[in-house]
C-alpha positions as a Markdown table, in Angstrom:
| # | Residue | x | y | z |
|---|---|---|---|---|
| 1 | Unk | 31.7 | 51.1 | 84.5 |
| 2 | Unk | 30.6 | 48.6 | 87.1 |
| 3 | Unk | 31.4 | 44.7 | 85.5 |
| 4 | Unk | 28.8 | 42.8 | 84.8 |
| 5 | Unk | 28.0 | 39.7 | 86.4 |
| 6 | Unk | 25.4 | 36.7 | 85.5 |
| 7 | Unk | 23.7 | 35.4 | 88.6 |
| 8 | Unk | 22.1 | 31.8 | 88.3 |
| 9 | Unk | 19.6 | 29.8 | 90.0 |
| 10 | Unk | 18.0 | 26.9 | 90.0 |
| 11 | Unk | 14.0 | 26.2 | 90.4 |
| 12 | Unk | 11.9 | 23.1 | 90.5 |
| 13 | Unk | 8.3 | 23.3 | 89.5 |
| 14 | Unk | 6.1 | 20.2 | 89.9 |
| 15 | Unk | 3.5 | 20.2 | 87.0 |
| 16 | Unk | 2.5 | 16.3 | 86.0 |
| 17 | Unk | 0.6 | 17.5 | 83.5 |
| 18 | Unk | 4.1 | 18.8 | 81.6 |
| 19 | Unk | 7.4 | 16.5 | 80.7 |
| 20 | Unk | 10.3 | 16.3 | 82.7 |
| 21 | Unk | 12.1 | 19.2 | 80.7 |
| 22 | Unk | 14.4 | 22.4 | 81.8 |
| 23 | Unk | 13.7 | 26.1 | 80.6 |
| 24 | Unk | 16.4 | 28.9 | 81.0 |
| 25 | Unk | 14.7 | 32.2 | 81.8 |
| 26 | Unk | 16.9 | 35.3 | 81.1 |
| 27 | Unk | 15.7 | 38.6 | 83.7 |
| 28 | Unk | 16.9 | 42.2 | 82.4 |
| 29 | Unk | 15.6 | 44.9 | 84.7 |
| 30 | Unk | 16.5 | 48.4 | 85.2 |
| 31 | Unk | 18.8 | 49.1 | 81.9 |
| 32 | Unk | 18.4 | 52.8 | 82.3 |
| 33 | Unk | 19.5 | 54.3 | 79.5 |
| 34 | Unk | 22.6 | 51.7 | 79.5 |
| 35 | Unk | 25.8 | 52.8 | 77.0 |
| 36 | Unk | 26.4 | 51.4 | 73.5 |
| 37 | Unk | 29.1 | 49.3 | 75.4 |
| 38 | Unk | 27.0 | 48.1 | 78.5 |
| 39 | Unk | 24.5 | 46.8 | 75.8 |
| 40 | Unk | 27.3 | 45.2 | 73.4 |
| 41 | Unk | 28.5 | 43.2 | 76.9 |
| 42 | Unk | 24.9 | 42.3 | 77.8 |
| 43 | Unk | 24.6 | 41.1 | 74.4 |
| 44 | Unk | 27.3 | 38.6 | 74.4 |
| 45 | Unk | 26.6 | 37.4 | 77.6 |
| 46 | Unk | 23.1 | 36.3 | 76.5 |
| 47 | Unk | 24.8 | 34.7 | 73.6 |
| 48 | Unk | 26.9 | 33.0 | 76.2 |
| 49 | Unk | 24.1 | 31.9 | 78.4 |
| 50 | Unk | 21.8 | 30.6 | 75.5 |
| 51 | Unk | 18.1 | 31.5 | 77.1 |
| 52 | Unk | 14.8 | 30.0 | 75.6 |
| 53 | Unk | 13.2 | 33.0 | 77.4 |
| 54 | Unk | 14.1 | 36.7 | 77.9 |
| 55 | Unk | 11.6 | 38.7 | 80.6 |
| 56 | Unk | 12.5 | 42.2 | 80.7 |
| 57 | Unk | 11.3 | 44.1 | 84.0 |
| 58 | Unk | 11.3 | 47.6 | 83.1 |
| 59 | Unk | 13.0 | 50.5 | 83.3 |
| 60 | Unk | 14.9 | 50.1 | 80.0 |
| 61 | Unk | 14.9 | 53.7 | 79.7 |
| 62 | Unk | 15.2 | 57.1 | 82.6 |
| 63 | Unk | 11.7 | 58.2 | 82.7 |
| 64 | Unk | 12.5 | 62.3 | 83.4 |
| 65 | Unk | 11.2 | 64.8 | 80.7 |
| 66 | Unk | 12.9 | 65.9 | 77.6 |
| 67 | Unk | 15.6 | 62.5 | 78.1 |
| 68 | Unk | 15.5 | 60.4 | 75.0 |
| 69 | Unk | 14.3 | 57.0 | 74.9 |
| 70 | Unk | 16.5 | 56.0 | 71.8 |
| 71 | Unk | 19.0 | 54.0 | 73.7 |
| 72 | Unk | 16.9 | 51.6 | 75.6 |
| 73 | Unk | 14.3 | 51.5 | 72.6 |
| 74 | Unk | 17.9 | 50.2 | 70.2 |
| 75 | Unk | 18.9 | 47.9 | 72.9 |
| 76 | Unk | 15.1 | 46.3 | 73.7 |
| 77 | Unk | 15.2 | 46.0 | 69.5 |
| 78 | Unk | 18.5 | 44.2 | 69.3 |
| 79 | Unk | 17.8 | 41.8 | 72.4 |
| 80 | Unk | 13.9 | 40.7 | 71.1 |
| 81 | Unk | 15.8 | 40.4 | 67.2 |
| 82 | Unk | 17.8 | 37.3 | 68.9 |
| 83 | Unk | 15.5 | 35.9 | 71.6 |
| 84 | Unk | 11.5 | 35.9 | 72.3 |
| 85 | Unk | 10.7 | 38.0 | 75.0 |
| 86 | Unk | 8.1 | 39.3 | 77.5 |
| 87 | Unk | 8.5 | 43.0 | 78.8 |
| 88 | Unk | 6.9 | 44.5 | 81.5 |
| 89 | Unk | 7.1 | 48.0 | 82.6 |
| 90 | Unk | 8.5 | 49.5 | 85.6 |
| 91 | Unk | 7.7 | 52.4 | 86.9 |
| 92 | Unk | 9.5 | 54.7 | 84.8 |
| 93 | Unk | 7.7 | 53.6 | 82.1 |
| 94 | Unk | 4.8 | 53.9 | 84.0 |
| 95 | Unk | 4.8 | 57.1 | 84.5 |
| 96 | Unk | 5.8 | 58.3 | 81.6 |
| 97 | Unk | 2.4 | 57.0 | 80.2 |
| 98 | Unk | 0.4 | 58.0 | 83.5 |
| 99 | Unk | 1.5 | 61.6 | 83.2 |
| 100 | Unk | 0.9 | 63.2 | 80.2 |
| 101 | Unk | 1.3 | 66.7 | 81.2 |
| 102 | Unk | 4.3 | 66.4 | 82.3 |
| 103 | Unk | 5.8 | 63.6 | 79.7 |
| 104 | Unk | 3.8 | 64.6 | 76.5 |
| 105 | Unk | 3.2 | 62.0 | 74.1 |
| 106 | Unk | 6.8 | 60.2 | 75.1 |
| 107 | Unk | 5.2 | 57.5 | 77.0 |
| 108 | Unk | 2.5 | 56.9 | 73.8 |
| 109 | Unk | 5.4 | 57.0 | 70.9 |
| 110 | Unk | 7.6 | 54.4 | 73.4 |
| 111 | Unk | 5.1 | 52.0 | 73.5 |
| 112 | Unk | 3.9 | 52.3 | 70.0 |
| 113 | Unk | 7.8 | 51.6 | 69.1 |
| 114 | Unk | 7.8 | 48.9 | 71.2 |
| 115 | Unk | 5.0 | 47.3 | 69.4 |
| 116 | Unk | 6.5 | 47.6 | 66.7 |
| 117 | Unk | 9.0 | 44.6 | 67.7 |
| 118 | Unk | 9.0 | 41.0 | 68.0 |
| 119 | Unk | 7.8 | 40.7 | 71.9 |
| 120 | Unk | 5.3 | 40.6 | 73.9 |
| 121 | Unk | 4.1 | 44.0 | 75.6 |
| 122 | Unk | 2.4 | 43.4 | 79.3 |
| 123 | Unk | 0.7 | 45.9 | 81.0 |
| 124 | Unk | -1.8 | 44.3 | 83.6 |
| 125 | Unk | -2.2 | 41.3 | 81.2 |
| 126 | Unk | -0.9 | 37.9 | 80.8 |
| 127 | Unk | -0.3 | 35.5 | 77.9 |
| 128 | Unk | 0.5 | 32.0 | 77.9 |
| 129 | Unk | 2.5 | 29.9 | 75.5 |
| 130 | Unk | 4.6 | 26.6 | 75.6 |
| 131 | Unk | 8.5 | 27.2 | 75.8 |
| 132 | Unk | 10.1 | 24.1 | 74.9 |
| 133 | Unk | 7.4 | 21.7 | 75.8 |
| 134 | Unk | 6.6 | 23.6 | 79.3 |
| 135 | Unk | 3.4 | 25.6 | 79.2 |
| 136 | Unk | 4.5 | 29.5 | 81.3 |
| 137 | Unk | 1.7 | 32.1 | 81.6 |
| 138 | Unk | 3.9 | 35.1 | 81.8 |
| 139 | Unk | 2.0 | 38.6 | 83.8 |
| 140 | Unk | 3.2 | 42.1 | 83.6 |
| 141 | Unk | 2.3 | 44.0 | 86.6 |
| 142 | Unk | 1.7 | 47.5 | 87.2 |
| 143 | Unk | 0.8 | 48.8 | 90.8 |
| 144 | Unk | -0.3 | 52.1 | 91.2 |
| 145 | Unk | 2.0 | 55.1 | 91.4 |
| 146 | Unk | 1.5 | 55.6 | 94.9 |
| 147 | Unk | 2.6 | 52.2 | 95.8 |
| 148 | Unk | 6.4 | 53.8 | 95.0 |
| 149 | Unk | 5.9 | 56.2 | 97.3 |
| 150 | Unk | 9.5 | 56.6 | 99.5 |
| 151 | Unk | 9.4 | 56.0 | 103.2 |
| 152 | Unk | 5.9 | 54.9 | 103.9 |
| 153 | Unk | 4.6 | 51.8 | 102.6 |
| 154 | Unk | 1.4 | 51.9 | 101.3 |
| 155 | Unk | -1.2 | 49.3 | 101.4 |
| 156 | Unk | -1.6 | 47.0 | 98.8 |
| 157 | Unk | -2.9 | 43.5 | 98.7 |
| 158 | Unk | -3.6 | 40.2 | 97.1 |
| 159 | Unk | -6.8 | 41.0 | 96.2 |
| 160 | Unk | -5.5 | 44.7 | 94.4 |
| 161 | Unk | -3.0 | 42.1 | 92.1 |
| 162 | Unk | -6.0 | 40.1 | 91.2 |
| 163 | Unk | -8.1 | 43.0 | 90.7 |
| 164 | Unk | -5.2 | 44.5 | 88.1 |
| 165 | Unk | -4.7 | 41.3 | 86.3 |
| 166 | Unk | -6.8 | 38.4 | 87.3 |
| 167 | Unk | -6.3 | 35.0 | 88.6 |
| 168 | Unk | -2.7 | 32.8 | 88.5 |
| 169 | Unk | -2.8 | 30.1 | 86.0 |
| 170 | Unk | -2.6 | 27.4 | 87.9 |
| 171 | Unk | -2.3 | 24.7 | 84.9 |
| 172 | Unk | 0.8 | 26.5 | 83.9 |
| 173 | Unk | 4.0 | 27.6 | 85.8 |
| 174 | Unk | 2.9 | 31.0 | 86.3 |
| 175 | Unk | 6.0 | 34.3 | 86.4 |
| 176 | Unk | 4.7 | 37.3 | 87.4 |
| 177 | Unk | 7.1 | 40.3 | 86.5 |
| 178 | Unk | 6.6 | 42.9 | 89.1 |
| 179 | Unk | 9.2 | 45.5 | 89.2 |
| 180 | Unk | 9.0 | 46.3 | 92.9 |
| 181 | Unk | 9.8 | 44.2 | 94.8 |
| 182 | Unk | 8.7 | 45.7 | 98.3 |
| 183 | Unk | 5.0 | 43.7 | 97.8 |
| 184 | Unk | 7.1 | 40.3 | 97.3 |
| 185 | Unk | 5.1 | 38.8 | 100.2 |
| 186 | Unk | 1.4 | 39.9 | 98.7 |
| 187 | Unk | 2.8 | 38.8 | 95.3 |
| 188 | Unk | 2.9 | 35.6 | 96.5 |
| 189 | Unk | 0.1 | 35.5 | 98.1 |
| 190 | Unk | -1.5 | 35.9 | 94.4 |
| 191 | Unk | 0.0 | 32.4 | 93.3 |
| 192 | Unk | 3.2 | 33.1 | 91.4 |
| 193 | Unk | 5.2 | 30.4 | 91.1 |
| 194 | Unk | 8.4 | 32.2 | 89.8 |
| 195 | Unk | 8.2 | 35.9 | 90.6 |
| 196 | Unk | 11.0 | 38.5 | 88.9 |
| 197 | Unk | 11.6 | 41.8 | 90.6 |
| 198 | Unk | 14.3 | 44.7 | 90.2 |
| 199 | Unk | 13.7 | 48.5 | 91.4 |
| 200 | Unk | 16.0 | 48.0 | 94.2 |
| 201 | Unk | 19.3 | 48.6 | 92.0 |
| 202 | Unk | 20.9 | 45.8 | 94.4 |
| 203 | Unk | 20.5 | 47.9 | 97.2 |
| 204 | Unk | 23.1 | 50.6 | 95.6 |
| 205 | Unk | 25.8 | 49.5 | 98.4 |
| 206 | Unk | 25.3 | 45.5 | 99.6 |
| 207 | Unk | 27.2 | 45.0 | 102.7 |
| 208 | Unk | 28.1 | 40.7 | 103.6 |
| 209 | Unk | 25.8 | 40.4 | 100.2 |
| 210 | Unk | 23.2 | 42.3 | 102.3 |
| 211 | Unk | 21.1 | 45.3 | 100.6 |
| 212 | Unk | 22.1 | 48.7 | 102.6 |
| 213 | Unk | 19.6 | 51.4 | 100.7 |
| 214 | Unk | 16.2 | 50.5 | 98.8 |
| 215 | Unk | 15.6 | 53.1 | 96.2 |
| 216 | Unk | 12.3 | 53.1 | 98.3 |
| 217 | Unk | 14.8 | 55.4 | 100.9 |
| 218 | Unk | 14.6 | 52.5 | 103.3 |
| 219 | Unk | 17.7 | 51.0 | 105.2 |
| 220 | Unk | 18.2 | 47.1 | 104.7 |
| 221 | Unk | 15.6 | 46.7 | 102.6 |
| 222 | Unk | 13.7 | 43.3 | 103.7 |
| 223 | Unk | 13.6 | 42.2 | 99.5 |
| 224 | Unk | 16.3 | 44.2 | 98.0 |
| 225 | Unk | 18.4 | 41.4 | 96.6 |
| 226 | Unk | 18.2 | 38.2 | 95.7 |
| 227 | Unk | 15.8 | 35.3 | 96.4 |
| 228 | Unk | 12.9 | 34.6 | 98.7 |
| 229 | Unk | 11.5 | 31.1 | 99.1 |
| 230 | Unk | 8.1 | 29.9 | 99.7 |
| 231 | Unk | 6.8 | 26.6 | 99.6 |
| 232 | Unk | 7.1 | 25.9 | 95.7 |
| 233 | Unk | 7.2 | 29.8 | 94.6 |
| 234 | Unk | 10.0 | 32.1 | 94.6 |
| 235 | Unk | 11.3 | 36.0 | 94.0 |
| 236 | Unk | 14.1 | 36.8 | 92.1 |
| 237 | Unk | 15.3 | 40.6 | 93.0 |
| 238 | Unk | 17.9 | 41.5 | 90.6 |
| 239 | Unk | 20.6 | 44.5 | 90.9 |
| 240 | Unk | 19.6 | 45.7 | 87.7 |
| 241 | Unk | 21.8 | 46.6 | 84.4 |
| 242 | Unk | 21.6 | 50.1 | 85.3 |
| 243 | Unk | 21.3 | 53.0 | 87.4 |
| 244 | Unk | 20.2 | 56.7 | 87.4 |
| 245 | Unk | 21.0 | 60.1 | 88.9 |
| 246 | Unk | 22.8 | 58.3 | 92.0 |
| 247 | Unk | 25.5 | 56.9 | 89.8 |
| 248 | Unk | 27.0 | 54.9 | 92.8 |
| 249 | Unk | 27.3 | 50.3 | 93.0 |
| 250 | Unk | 29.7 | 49.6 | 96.0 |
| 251 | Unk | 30.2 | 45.8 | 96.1 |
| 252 | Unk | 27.1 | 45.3 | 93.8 |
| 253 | Unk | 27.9 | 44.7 | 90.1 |
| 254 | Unk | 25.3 | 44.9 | 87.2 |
| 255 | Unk | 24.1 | 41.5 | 86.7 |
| 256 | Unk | 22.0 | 39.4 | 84.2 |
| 257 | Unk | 19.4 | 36.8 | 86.1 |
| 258 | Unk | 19.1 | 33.6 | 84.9 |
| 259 | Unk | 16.5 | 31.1 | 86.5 |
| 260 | Unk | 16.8 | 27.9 | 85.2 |
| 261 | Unk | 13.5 | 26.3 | 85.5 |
| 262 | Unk | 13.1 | 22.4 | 85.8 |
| 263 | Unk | 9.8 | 20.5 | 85.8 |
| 264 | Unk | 9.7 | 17.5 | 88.3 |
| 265 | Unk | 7.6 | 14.6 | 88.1 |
């Protein structure tokens, strides 16, 4: 098994309607189907870390028929029992639920488990709360299944995220979790100010820390790993906690994203 790494950064907002307070944000993405003992060390790593905030990115679980979605449905139940968090789906989820012919009712009894739990469940929504005196509007994204399509990139704009979930909350600090990270640039565009991706698996290989394969089938993927500035606003693309069929991490350990978020006034 790959070790498991925490990868921190630091991000100032500038909200004067808010106090001068810091918020540690937690990112799990891509658990796939992680072992009882890849879950245990992801567990006491939180407990290390201490977040206020856990954002889950999707793909807990290996969307493929007839595979079971116990073990990322007993590790999303053990991590919301400690923390409060905000899942989003990715697009094995996805299509799980967009595909019922070929998924059954799998993608229906996942989500009906998962609401179930203490969390919050976004699918093309948002929801806005105050954690520890800072006011986040958290949005789950889903883009369309084509827009996962390998080797072509399709079209897909500022407009289509706005259309899918509305407008940013400006008044708040605003995280959109959107699990692919190839739209980074038209994700903010929309108005994110923190933005948390995974898909990418860390670019399975990272070469001088750069990506070498996107799981899009692309070389050096532009926003395969880390983070992208812009102005204020930035995406977080993490390597995931798991990985799937290609079993292979060359110089690109699981990791746990933390973004510690400071308001400055």
């Amino acid at each position: 098994m790959s070790r498991l790494c925490v990868k921190t950064y630091d991000q100032l907002v500038h909200k004067s309607s808010m106090p001068a307070v810091s918020v540690r944000l937690a990112f799990l993405t891509d658990y796939h189907n992680g072992s009882p003992a890849l879950a245990d060390e992801i567990l006491l790593r939180l407990s290390q870390i201490s977040p206020d905030m856990i954002c889950i990115g999707g793909d807990m679980l290996v969307g493929k028929p007839d595979t079971s979605t116990a073990p990322a449905l007993e590790f999303v139940k053990r991590v919301s029992a400690s923390y409060p968090v905000v899942y989003a789906y990715g697009n094995h989820e996805y299509r799980m639920c967009l595909y019922p012919e070929t998924y059954g009712d799998a993608g229906q009894r996942y989500e009906e488990a998962l609401l179930r739990m203490p969390l919050t469940l976004l699918r093309n929504s948002s929801d806005s709360f105050a954690v520890k005196e800072l006011s986040f509007s958290f949005t789950g994204l889903e883009i369309p299944a084509v827009n996962y399509k390998k080797w072509k990139k399709i079209p897909f704009s500022a407009d289509d995220v706005q259309h899918l979930v509305g407008k940013p909350n400006k008044e708040n600090i605003q995280v959109l979790l959107a699990h692919n990270p190839v739209y980074s640039d038209v994700y903010l565009d929309w108005g994110a100010d923190i933005i948390l991706c995974g898909h990418m698996h860390g670019g399975i290989v990272r070469l001088f820390g750069r990506p070498v394969i996107g799981t899009d089938g692309r070389f050096f993927p532009r926003y395969g790993y880390g983070r992208i500035d812009r102005a204020d606003a930035s995406v977080y693309v993490s390597a995931g906690l798991g990985e799937h069929t290609i079993p292979i991490r060359l110089f690109n350990p699981r990791e746990i994203v933390v973004v510690n978020v400071t308001n400055e006034i």
